[in-house]
VOPAGU-2260 file (C-alpha; in pm, 1 decimal, decimal comma):
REM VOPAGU-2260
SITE   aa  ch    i         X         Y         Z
SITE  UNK   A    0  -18068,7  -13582,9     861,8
SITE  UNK   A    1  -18336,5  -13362,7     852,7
SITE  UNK   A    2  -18661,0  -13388,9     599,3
SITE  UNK   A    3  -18692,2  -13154,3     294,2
SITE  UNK   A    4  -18958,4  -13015,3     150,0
SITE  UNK   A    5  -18944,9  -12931,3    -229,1
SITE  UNK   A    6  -19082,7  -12586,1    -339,7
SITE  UNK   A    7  -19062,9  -12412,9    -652,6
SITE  UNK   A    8  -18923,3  -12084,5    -731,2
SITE  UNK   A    9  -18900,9  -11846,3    -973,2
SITE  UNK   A   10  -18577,3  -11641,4    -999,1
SITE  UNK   A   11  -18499,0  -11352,2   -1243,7
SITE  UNK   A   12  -18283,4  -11507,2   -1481,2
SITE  UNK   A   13  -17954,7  -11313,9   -1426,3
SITE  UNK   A   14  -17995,4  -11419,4   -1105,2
SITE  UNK   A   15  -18025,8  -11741,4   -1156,9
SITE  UNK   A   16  -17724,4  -11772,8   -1366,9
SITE  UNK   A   17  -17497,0  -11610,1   -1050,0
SITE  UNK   A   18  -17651,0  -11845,9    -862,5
SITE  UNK   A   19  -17577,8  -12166,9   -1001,5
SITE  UNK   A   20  -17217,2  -11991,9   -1075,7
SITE  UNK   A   21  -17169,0  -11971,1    -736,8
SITE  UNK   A   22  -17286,8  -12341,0    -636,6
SITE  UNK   A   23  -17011,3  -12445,7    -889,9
SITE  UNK   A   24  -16730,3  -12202,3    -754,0
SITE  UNK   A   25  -16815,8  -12376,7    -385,3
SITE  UNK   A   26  -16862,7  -12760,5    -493,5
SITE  UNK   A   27  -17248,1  -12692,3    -318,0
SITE  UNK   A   28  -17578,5  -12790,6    -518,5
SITE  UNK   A   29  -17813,2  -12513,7    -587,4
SITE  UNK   A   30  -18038,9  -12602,4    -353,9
SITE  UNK   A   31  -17739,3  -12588,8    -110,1
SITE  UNK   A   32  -17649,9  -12222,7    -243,5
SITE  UNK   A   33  -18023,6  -12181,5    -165,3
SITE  UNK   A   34  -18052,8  -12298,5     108,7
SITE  UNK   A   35  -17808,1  -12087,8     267,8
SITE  UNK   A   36  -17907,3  -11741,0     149,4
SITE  UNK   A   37  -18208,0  -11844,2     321,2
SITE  UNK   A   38  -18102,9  -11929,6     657,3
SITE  UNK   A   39  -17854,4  -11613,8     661,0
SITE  UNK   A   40  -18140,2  -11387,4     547,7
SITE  UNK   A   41  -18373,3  -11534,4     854,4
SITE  UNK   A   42  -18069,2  -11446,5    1095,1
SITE  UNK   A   43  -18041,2  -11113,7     965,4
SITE  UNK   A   44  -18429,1  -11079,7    1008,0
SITE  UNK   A   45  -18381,5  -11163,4    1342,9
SITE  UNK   A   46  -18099,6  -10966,9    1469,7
SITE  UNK   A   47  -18248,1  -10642,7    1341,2
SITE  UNK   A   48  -18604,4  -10749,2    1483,3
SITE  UNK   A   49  -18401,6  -10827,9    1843,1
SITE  UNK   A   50  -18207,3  -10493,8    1781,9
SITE  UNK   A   51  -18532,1  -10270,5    1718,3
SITE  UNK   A   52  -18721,7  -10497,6    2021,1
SITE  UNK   A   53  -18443,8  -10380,6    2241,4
SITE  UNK   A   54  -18481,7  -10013,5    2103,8
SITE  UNK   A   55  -18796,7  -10013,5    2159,4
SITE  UNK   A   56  -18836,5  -10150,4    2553,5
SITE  UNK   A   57  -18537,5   -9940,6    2651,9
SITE  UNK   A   58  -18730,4   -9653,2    2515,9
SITE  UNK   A   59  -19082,2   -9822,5    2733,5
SITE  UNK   A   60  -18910,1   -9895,6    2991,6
SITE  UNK   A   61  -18746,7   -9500,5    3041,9
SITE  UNK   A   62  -19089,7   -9381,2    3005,1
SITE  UNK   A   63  -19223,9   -9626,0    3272,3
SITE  UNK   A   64  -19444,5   -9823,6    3053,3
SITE  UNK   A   65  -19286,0  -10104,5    3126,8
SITE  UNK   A   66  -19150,5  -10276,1    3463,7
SITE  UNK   A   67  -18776,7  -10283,4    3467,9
SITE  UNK   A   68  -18831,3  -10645,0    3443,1
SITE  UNK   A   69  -19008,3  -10794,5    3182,6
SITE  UNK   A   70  -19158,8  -11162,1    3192,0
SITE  UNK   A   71  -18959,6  -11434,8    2925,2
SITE  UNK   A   72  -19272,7  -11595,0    2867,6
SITE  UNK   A   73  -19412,8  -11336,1    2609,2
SITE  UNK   A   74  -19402,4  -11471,1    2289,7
SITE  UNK   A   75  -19243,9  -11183,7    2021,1
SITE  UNK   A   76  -19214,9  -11104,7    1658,6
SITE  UNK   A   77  -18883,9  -11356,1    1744,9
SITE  UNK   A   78  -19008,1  -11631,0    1878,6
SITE  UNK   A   79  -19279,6  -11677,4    1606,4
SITE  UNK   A   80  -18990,1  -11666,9    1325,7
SITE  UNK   A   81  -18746,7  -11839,8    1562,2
SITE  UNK   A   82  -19042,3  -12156,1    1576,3
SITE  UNK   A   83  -19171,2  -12101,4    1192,2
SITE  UNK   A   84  -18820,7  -12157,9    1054,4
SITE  UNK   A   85  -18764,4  -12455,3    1320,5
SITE  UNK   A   86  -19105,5  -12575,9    1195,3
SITE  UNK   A   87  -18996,4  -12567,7     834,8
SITE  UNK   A   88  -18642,1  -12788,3     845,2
């Protein structure tokens, strides 16, 4: 099992009512409910960041700013989020 950290929020209290309805419709804790609106928010972050990175060096790479190959070892926008969120649980 991984380590938590605890952290307080505050939440707009309509939407902390819909919340904690939904952690009772699925059986989950809040923090569960939580929890996973998080994570799927970061994955959403990073498909569109991969999906405008793409955009963007197809568009370089047409112009000839950039080699047809690129190197792997460049650390993006991605990889910083990608090793935050690992960092954080």
């Amino acid at each position: 099992m991984t380590s938590a950290v605890k952290k307080t929020i505050s939440l707009p209290d309509d939407l902390a009512r819909e919340t904690e309805a939904l952690a009772r419709a699925e059986g989950k804790t809040l923090s569960a409910v939580v929890q996973d609106a998080f994570a799927e928010r970061i994955e959403r972050q990073l498909r569109e960041l991969r999906g405008m990175q793409g955009y963007w060096s197809r568009k370089a790479r047409d112009q000839g700013f950039l080699p047809r190959r690129t190197s792997s070892a460049t650390c993006t926008s991605e990889c910083r989020l990608r090793r935050e969120h690992s960092r954080l649980g």
